[in-house]
DSSP file (Angstrom, degrees, kcal/mol; ACC not computed):
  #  RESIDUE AA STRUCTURE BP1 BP2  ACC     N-H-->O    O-->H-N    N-H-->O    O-->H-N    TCO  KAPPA ALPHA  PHI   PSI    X-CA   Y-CA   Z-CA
    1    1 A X     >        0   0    0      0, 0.0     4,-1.1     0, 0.0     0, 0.0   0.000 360.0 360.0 360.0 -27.0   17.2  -51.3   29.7
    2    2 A X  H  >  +     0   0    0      2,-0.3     4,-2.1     3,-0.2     3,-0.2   0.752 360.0  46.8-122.8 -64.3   19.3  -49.2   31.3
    3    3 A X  H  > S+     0   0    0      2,-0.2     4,-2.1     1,-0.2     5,-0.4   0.859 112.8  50.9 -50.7 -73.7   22.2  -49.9   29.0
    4    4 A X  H  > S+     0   0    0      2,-0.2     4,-1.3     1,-0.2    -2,-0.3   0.901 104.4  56.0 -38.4 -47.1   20.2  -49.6   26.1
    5    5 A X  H  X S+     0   0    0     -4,-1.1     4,-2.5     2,-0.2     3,-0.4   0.952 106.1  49.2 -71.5 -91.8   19.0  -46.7   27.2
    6    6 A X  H  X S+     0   0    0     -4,-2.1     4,-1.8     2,-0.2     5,-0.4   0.914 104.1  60.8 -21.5 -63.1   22.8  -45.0   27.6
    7    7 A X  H  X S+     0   0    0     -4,-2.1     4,-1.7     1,-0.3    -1,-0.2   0.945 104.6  48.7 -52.1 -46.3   23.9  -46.1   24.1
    8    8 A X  H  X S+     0   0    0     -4,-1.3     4,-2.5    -3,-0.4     5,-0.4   0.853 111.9  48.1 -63.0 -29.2   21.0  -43.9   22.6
    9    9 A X  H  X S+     0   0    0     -4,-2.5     4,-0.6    -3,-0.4    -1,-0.2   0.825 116.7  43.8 -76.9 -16.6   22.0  -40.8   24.7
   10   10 A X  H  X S+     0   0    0     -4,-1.8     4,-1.7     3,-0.2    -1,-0.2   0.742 114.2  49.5 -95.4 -21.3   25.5  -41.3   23.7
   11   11 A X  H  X S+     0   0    0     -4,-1.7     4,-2.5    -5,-0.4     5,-0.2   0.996 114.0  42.4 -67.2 -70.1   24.5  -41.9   20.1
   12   12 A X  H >X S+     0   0    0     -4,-2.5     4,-1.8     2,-0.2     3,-0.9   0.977 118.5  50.7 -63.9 -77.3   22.0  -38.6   19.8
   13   13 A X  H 3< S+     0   0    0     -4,-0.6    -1,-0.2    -5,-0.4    -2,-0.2   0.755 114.5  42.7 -37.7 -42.9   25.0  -36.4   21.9
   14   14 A X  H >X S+     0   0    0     -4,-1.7     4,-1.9     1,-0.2     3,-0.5   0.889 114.0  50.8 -74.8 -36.7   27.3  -37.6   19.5
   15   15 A X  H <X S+     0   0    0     -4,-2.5     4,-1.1    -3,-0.9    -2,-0.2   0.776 116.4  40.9 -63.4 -16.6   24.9  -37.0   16.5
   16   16 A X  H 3X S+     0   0    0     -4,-1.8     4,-1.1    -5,-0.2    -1,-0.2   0.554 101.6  69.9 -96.9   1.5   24.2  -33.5   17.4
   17   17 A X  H <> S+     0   0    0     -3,-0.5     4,-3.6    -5,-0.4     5,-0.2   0.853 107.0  36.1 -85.7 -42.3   27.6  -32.9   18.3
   18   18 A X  H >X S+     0   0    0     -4,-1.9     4,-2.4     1,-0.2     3,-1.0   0.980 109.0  65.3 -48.9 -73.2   28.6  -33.1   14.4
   19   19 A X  H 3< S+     0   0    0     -4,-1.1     4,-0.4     1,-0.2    -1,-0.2   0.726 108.4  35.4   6.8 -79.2   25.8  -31.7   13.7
   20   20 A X  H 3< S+     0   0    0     -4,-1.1     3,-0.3     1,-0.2     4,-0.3   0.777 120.0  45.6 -58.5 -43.6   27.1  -28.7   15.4
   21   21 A X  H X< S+     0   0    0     -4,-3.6     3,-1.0    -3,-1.0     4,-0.5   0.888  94.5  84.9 -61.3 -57.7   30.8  -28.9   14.5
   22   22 A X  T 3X S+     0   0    0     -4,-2.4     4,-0.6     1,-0.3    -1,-0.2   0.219  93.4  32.9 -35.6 -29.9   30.2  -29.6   10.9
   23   23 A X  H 3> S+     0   0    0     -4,-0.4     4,-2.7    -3,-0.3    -1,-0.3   0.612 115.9  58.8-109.3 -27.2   29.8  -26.5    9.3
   24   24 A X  H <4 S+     0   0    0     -3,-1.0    -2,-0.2    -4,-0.3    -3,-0.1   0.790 110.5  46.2 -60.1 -19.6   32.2  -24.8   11.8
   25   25 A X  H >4 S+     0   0    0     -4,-0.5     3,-1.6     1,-0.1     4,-0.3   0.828 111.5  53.2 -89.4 -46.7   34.9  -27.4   10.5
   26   26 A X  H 3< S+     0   0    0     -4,-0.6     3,-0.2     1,-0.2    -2,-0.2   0.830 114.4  36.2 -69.6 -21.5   33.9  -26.7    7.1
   27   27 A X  T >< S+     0   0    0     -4,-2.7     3,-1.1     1,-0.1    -1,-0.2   0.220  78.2 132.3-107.8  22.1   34.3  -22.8    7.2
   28   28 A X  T <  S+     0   0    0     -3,-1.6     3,-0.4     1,-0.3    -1,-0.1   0.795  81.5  30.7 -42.8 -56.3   37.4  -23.3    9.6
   29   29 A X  T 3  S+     0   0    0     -4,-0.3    -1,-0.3    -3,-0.2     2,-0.2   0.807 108.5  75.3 -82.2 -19.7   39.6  -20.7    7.3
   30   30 A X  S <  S+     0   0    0     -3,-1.1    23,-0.9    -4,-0.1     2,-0.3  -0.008  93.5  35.2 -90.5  35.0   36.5  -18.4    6.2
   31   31 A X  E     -A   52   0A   0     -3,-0.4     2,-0.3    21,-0.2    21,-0.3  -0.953  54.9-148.4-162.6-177.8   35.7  -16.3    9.3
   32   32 A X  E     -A   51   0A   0     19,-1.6    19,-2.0    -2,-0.3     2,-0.3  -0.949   5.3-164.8-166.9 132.6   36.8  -14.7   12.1
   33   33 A X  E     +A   50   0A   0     -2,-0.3     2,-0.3    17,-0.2    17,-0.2  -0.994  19.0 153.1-121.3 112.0   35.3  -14.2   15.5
   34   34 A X  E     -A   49   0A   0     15,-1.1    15,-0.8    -2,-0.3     2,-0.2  -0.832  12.3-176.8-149.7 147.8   36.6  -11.2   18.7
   35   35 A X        -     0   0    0     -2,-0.3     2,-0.3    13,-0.2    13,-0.2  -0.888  10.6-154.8-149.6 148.4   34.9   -9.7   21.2
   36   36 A X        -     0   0    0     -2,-0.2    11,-1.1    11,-0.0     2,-0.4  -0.842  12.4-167.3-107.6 150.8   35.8   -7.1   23.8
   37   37 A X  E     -D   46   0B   0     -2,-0.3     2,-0.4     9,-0.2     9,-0.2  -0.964   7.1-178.6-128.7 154.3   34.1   -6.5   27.2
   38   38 A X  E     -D   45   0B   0      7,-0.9     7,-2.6    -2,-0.4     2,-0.5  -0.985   2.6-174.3-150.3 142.7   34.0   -3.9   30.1
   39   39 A X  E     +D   44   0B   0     -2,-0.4     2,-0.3     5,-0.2     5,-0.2  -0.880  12.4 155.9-151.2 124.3   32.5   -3.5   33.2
   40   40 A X  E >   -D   43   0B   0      3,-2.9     3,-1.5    -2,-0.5    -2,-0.0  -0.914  56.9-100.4-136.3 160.2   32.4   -0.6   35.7
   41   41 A X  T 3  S+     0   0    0     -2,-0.3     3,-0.1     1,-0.2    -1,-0.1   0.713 125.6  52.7 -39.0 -26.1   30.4    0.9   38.5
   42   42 A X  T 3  S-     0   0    0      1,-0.4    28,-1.1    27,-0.1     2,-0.3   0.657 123.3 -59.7-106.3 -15.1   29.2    3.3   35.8
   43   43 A X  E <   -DE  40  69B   0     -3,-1.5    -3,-2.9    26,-0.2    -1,-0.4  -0.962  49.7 -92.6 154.5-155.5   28.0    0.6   33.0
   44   44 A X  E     -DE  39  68B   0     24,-1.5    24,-2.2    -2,-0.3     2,-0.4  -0.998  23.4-153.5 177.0 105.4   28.9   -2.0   30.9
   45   45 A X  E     -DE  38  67B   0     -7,-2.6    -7,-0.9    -2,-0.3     2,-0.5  -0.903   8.8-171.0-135.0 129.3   30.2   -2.8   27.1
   46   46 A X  E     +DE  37  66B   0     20,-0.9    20,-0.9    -2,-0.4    -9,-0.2  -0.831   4.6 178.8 -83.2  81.1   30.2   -5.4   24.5
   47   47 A X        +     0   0    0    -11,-1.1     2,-0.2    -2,-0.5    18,-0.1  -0.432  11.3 179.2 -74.9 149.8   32.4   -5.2   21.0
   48   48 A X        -     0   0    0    -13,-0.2    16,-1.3     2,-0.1     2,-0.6  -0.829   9.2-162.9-148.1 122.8   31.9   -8.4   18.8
   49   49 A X  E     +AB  34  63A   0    -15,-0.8   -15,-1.1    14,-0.2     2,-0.3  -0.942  10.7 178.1 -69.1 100.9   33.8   -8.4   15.6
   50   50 A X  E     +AB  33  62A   0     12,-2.2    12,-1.3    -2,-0.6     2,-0.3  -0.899   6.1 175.8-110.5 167.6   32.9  -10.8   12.7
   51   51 A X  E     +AB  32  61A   0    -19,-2.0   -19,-1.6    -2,-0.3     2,-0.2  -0.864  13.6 150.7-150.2 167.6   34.3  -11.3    9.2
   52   52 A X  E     -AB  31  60A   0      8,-0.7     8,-5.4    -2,-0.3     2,-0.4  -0.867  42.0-104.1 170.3 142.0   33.4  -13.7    6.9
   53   53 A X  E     - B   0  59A   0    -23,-0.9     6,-0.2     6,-0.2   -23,-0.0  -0.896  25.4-141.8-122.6-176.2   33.2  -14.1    3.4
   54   54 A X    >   -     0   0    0      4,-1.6     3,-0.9    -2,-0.4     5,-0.0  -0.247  33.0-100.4 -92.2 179.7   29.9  -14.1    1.3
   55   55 A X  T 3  S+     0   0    0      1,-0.2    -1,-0.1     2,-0.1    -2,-0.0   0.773 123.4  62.0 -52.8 -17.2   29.1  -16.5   -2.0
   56   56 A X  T 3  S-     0   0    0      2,-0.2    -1,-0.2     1,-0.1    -3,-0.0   0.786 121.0-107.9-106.2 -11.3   30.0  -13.9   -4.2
   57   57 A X  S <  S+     0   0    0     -3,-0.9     2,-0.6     1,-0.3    -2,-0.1   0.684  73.4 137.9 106.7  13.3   34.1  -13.7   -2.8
   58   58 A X        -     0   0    0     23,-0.0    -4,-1.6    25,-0.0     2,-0.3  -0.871  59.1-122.4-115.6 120.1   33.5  -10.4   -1.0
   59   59 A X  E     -B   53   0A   0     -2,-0.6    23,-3.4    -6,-0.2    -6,-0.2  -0.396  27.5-162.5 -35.9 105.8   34.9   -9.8    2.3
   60   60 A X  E     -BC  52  81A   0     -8,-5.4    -8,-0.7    -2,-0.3     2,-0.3  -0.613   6.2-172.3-104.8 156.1   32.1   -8.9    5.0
   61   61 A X  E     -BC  51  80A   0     19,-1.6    19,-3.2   -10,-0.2   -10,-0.2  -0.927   1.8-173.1-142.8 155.2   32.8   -7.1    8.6
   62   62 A X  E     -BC  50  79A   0    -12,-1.3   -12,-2.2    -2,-0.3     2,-0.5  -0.771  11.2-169.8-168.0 123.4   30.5   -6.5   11.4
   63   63 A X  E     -BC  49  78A   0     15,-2.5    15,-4.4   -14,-0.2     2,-0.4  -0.870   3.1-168.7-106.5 133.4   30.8   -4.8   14.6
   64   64 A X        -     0   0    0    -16,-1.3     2,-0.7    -2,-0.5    13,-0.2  -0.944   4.7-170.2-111.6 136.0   28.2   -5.1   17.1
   65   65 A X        -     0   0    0     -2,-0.4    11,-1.8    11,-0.3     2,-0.6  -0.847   6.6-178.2-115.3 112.3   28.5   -2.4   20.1
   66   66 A X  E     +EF  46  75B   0    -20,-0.9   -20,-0.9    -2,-0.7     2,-0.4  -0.952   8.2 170.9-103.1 144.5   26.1   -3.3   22.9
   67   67 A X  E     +EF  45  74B   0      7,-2.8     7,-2.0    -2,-0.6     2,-0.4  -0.983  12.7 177.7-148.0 125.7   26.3   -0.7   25.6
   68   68 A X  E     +EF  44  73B   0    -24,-2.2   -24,-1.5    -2,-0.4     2,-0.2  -0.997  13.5 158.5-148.2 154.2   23.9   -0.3   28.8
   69   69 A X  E >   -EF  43  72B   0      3,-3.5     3,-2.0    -2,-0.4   -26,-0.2  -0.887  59.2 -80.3-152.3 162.5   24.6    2.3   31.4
   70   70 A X  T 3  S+     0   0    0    -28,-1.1     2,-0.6    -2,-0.2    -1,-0.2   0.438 127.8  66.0 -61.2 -90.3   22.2    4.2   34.4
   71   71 A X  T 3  S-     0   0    0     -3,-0.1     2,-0.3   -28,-0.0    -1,-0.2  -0.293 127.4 -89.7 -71.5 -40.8   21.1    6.3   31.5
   72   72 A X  E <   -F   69   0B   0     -3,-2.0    -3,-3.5    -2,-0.6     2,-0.3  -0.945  48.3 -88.7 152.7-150.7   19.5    3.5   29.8
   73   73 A X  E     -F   68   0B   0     -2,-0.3     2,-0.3    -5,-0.2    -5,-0.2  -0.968  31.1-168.7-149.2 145.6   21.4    0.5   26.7
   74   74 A X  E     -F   67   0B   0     -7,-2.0    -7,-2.8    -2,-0.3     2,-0.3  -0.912  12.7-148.6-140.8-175.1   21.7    0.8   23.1
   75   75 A X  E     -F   66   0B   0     -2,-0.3    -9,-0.2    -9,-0.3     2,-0.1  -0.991  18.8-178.3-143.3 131.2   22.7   -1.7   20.7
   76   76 A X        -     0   0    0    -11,-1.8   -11,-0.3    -2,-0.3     2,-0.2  -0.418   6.1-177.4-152.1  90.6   24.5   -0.5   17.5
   77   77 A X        -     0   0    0    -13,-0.2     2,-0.4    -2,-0.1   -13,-0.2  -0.540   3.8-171.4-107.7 138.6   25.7   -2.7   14.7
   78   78 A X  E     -C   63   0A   0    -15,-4.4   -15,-2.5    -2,-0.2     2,-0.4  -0.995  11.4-150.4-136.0 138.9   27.7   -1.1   11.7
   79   79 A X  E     +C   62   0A   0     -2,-0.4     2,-0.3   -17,-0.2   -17,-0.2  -0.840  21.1 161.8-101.2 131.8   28.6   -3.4    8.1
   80   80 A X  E     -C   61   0A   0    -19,-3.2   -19,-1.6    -2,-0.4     2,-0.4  -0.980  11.0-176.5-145.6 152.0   31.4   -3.0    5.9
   81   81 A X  E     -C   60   0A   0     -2,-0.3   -21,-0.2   -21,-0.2     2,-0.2  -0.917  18.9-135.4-143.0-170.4   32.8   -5.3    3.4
   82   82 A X              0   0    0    -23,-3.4   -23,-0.1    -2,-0.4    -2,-0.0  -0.797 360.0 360.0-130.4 163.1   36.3   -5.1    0.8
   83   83 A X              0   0    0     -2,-0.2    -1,-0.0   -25,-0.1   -25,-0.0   0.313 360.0 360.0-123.8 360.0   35.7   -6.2   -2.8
């Protein structure tokens, strides 16, 4: 049983691992992924860069700036794309 048991957990990890990979293989050349971090006695920041393109062939960017500090956190995403 035991054995049995194992094959199906290696079976579902390996189906949800494609799963997972699959579209990441398929869009292998069409994105781009960065991020920056900092951390100090005074607070704390998070850059993430994406690009991508859309259906239509247009180049997308997006920075998301998370920032949290004694003062309080903001979150500030700005979008841009190239034609």
């Amino acid at each position: 049983m035991k054995t049995k048991f194992r094959g199906m957990a290696v079976s579902l990890a390996s189906a949800l691992t494609l799963l997972a990979v699959a579209p990441t293989a398929a869009n292998a050349d069409a994105g781009y992924d960065e991020a920056w971090t900092m951390a100090s006695s005074s607070g704390s920041s998070l850059h993430i860069r994406t690009a991508y393109v859309d259906a239509n062939g247009s180049v997308r960017f997006r920075d998301s700036y998370y920032e949290a500090g004694p003062s309080g956190a903001s979150v500030r995403h700005v979008k841009s794309w190239a034609k």
